[in-house]
C-alpha positions as a Markdown table, in Angstrom:
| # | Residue | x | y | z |
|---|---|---|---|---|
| 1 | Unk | -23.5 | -25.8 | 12.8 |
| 2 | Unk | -23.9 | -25.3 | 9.0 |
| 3 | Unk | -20.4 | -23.9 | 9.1 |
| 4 | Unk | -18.7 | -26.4 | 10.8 |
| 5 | Unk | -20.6 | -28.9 | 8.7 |
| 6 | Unk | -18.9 | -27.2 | 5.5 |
| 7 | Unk | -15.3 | -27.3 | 7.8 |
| 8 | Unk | -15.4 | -30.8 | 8.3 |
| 9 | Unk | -16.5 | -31.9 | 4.4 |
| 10 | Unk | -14.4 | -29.1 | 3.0 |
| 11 | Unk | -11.9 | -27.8 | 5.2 |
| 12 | Unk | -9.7 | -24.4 | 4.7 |
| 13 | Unk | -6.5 | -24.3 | 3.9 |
| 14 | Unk | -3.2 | -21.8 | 4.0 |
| 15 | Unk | -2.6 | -20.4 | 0.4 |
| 16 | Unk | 0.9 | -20.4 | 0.9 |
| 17 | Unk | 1.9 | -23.7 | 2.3 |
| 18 | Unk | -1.7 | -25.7 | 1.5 |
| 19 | Unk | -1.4 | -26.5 | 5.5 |
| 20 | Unk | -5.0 | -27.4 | 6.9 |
| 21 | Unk | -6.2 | -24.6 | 9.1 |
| 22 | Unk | -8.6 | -25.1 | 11.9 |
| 23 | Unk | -11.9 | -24.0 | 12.8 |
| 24 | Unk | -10.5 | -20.8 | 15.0 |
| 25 | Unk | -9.2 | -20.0 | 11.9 |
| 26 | Unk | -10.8 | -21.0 | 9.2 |
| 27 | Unk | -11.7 | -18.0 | 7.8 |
| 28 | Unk | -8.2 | -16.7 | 7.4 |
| 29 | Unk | -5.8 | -17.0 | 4.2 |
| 30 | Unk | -2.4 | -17.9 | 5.8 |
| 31 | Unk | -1.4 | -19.8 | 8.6 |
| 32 | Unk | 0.1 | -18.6 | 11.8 |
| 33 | Unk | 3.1 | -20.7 | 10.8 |
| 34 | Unk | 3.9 | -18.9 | 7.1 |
| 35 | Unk | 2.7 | -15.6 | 8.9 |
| 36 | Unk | 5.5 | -16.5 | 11.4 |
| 37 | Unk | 7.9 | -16.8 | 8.9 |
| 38 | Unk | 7.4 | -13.1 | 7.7 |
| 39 | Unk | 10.9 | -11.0 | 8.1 |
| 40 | Unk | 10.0 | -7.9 | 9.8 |
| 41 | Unk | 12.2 | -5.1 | 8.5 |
| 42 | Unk | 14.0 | -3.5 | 11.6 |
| 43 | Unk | 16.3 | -1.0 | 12.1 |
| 44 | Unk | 19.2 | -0.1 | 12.0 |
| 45 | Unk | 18.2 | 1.9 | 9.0 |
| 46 | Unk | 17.7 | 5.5 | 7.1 |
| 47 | Unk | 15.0 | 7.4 | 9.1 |
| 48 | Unk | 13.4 | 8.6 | 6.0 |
| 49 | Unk | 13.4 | 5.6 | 3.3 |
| 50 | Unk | 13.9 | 2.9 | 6.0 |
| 51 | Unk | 16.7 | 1.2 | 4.1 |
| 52 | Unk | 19.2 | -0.3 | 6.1 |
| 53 | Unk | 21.5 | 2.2 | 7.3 |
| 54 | Unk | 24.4 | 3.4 | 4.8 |
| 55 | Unk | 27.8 | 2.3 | 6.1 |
| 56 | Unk | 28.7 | 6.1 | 5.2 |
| 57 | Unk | 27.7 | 9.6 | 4.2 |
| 58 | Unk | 23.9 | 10.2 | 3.5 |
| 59 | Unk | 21.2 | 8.0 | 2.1 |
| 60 | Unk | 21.3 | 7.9 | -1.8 |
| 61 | Unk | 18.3 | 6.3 | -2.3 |
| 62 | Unk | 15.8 | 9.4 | -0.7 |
| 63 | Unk | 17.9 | 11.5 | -2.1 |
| 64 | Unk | 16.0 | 13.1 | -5.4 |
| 65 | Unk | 12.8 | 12.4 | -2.9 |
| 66 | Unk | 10.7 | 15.6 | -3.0 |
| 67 | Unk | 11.0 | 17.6 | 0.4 |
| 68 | Unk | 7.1 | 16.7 | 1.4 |
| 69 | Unk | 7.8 | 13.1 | 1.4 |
| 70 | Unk | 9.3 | 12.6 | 4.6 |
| 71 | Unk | 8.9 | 8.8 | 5.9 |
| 72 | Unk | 8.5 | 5.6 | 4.1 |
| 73 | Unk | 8.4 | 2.0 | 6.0 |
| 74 | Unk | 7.6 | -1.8 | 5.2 |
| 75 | Unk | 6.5 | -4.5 | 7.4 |
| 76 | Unk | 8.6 | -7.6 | 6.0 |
| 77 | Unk | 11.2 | -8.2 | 3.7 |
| 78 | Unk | 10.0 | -9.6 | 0.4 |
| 79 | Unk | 11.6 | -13.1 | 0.7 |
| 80 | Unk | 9.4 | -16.5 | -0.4 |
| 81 | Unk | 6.7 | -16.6 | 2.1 |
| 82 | Unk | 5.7 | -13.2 | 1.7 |
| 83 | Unk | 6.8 | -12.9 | -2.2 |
| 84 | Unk | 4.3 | -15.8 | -2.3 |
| 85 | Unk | 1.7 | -13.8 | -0.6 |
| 86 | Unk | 1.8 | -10.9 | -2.7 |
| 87 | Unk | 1.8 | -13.0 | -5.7 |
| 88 | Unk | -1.4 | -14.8 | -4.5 |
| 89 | Unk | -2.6 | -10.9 | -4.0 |
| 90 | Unk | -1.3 | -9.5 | -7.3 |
| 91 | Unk | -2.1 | -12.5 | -10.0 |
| 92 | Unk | -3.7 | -15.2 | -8.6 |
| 93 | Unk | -7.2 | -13.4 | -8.2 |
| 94 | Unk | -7.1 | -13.3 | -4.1 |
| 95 | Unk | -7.9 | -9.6 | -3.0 |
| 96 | Unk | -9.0 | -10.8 | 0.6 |
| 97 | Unk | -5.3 | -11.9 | 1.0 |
| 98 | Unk | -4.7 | -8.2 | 1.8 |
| 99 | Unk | -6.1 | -8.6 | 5.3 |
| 100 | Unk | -3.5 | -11.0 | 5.7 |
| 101 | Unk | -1.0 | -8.5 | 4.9 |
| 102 | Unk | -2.5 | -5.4 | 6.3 |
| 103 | Unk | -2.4 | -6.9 | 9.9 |
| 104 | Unk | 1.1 | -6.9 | 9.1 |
| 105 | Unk | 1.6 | -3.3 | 8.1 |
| 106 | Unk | -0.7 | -1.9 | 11.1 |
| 107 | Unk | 2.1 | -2.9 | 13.2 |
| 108 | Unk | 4.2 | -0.2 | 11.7 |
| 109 | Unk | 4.8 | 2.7 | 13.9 |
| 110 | Unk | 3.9 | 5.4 | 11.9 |
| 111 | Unk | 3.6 | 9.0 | 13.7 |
| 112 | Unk | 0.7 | 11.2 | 13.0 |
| 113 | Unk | -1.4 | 8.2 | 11.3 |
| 114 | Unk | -4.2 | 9.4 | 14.0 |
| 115 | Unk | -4.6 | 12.4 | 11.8 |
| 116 | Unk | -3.8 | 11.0 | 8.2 |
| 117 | Unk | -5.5 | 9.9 | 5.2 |
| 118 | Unk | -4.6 | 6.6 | 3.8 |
| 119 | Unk | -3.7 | 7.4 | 0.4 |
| 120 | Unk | -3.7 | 4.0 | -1.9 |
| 121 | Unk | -1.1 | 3.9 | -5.3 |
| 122 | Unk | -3.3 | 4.1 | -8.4 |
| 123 | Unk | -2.8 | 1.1 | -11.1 |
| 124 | Unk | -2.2 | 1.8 | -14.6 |
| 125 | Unk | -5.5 | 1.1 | -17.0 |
| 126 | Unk | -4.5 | -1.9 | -18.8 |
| 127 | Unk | -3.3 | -3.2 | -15.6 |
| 128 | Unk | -6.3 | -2.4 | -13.8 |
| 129 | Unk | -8.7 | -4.0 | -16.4 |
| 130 | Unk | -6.3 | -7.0 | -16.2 |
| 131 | Unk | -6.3 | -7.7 | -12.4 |
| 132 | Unk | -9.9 | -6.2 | -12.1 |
| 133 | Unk | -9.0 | -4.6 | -8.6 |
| 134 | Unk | -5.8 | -2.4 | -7.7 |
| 135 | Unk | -3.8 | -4.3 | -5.1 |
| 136 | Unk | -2.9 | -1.1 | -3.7 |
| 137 | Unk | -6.4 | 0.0 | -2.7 |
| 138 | Unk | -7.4 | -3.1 | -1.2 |
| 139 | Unk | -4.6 | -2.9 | 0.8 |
| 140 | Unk | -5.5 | 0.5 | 2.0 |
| 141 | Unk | -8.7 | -0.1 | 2.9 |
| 142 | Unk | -7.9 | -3.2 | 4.9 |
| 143 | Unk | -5.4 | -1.2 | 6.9 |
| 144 | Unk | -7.9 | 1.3 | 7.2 |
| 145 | Unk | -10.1 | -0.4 | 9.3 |
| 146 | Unk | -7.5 | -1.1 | 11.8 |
| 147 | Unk | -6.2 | 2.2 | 12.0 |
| 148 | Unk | -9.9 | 3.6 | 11.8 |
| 149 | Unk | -9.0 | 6.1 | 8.9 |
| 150 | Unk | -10.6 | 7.3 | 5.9 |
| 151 | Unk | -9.2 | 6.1 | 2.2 |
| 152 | Unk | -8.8 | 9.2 | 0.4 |
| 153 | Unk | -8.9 | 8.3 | -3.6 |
| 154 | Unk | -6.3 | 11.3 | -4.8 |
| 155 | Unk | -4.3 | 9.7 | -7.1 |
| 156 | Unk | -4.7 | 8.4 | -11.0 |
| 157 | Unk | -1.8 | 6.6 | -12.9 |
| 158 | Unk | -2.3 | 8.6 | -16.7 |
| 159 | Unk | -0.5 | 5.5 | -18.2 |
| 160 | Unk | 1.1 | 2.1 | -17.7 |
| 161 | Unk | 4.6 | 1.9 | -17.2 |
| 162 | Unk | 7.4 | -0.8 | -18.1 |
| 163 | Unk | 8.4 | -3.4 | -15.2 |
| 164 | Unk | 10.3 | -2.2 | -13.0 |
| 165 | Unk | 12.1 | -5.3 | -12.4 |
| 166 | Unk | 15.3 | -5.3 | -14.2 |
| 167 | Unk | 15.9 | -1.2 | -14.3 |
| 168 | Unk | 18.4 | 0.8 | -12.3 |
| 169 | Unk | 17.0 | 3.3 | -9.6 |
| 170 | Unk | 17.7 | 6.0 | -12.0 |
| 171 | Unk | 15.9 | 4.4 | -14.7 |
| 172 | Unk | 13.2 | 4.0 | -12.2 |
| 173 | Unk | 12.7 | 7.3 | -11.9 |
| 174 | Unk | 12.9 | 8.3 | -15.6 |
| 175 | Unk | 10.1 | 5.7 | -15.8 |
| 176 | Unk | 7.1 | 6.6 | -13.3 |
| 177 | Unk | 8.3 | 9.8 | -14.0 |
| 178 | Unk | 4.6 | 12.3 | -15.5 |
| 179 | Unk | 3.1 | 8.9 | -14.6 |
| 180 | Unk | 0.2 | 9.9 | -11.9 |
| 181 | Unk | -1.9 | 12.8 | -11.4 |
| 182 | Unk | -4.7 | 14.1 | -9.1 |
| 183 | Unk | -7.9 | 12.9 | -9.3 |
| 184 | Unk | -9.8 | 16.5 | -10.2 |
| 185 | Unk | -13.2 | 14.9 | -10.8 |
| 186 | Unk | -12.0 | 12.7 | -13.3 |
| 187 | Unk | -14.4 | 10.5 | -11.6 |
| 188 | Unk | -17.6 | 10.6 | -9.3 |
| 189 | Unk | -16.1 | 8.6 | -7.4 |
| 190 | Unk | -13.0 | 10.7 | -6.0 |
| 191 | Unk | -13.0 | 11.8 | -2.4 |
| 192 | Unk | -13.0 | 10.1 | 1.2 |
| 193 | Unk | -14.0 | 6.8 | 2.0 |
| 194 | Unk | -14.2 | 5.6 | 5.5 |
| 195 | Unk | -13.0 | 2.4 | 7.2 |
| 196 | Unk | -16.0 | 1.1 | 7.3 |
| 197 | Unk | -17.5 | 2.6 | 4.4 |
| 198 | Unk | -15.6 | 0.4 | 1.3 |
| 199 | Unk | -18.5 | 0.0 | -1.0 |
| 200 | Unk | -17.6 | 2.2 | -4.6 |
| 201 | Unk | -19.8 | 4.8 | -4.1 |
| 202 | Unk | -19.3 | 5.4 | -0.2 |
| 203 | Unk | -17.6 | 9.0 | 0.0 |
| 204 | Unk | -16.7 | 10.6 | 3.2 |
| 205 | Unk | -15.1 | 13.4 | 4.6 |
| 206 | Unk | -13.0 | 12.6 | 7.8 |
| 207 | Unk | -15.9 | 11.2 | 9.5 |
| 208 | Unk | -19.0 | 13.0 | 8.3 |
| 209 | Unk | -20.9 | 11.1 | 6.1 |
| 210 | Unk | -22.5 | 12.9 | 2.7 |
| 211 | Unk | -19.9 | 15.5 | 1.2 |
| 212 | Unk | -17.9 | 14.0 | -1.7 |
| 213 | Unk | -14.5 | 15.7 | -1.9 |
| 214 | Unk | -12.6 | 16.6 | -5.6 |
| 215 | Unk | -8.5 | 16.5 | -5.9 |
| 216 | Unk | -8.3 | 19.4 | -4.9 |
| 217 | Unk | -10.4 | 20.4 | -2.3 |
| 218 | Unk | -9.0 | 17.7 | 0.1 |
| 219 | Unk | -5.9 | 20.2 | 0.3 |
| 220 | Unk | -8.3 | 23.1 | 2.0 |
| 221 | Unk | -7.4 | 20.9 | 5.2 |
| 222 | Unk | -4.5 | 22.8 | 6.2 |
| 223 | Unk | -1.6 | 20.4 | 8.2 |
| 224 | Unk | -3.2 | 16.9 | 7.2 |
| 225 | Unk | -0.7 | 13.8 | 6.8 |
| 226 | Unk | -1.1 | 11.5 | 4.0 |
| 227 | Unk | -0.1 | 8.3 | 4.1 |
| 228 | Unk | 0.9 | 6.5 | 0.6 |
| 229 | Unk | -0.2 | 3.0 | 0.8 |
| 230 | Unk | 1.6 | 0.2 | -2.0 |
| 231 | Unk | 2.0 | -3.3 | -1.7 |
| 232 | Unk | 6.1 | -3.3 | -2.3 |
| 233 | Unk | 9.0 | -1.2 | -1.8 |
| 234 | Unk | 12.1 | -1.7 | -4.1 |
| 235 | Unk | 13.8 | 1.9 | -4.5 |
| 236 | Unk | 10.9 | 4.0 | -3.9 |
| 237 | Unk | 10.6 | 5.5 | -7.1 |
| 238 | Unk | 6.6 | 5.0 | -7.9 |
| 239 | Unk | 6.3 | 5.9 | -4.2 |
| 240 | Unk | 8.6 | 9.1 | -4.8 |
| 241 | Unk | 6.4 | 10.0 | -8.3 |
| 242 | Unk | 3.1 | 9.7 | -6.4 |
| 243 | Unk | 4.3 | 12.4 | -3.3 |
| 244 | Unk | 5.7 | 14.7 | -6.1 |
| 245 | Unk | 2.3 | 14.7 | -7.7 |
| 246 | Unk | 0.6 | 15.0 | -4.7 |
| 247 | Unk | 3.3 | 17.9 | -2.8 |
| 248 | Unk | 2.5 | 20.2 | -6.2 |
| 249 | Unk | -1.1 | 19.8 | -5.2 |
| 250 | Unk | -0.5 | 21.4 | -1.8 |
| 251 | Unk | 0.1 | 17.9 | 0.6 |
| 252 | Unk | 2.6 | 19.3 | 3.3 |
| 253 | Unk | 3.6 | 16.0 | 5.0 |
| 254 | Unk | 3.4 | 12.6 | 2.9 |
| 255 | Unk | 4.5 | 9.0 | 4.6 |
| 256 | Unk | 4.5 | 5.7 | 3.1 |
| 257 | Unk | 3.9 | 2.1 | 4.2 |
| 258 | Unk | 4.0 | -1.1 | 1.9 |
| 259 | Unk | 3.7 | -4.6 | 2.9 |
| 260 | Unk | 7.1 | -6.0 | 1.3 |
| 261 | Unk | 10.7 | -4.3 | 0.9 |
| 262 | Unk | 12.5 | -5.8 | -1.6 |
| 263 | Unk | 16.3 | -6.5 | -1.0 |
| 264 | Unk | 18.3 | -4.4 | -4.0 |
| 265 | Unk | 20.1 | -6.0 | -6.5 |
| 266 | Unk | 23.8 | -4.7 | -7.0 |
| 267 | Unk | 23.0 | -1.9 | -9.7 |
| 268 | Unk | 26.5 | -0.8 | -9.5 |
């Protein structure tokens, strides 16, 4: 009664459009209508980057990909409903808004997630201070709890890089490029977390509650996917930096989802 007391003097609305939601709903970010309006990214397309497929010879874009990095997919295309969605993630201060998107991305056939380890893409440190949260790691633990997979923290970002935004995929490359390394006890806080376990200091180990797991030990688990988890895809290249750092420490299969794909500028 207290809640719908609070719904009728101040009722919920849709971040994106500022539509009233109803009381089904009112605990939800977006509407069904802006959620409807989401693009989903289908094929025809590259089996390994999921870039529309090239009207001829191979892929260019997966190209310099190391070999352990076999599969990357995104739910929508990044067009204004769901650019405005991972804005209101990103800068306006609304981390929940990655349940939103998460439902989004659990949609994505993935093969082997049964067996993987949601890997989230580390934020720099000025940028973390900044936001106060990584994106990235919200985003993975949301999806987590649908897929009913540990978060496996592996990942740091050493330094903050330029925006990406204006730079050619090759300058991508040269930018991420030395720009993550493995975790290796840098922290206490390194090792599995499961889907239900988000709290900072919950660390699990596929399922079994109490052992803490460093960098590298996670890699003793011979034939284990990990799946790279970001909020956008443009060319790939942080995705691409983060599997190279993570094939040198032993990973044998790496996939990657992200909520958005952005639609490439002509760089030529």
């Amino acid at each position: 009664m207290l809640e719908a007391l609070e719904q009728l003097l101040l009722p919920s609305e849709c971040t994106l459009c500022h539509a009233l939601l109803s009381f089904r709903n009112h605990r939800r970010l977006v509407c069904d209508l802006c959620r409807h309006r989401w693009r989903a990214v289908c094929p025809p397309w590259c089996e390994r980057c999921g870039q529309p497929e090239p009207l001829f010879g191979p892929c260019r874009l997966c190209a310099p990909w190391p070999d352990a990095f076999s599969t990357a997919r995104s739910a929508v295309w990044l067009e204004s409903g769901a650019r405005a969605a991972i804005h209101a993630l990103k800068y306006r201060g609304l981390p929940r808004v990655a349940d939103e998107l998460a439902e989004a991305v659990a949609r994505i056939p993935i093969p082997g997630r049964e067996r993987a380890w949601l890997v989230p893409v580390p934020l720099g440190p000025r940028r973390q201070r900044e936001r106060g949260y990584n994106q990235s790691e919200r985003l993975a633990r949301a999806l987590a709890r649908r897929w009913q997979r540990p978060v496996a923290d592996l990942l740091v970002r050493v330094r903050d890089t330029a925006t990406q935004t204006a730079l050619t995929p090759e300058a991508r490359l040269a930018n991420v490029a030395g720009a993550f390394e493995m975790r290796n006890g840098r922290s206490a806080e390194c090792g599995m977390r499961s889907a239900e376990s988000i709290g900072p200091r919950s660390n699990i180990r596929a399922g079994v509650r109490g052992r803490t797991l460093s960098g590298n030990s996670a890699f003793r688990i011979p034939h284990s996917t990990l799946i790279l988890v970001d909020d956008v895809f443009t060319t790939g290249a942080t995705l691409a930096e983060a599997a190279r750092t993570l094939a040198q420490a032993g990973a044998r299969t790496i996939l990657a989802v992200t909520f958005g794909r952005a639609v490439l500028p002509d760089f030529s």
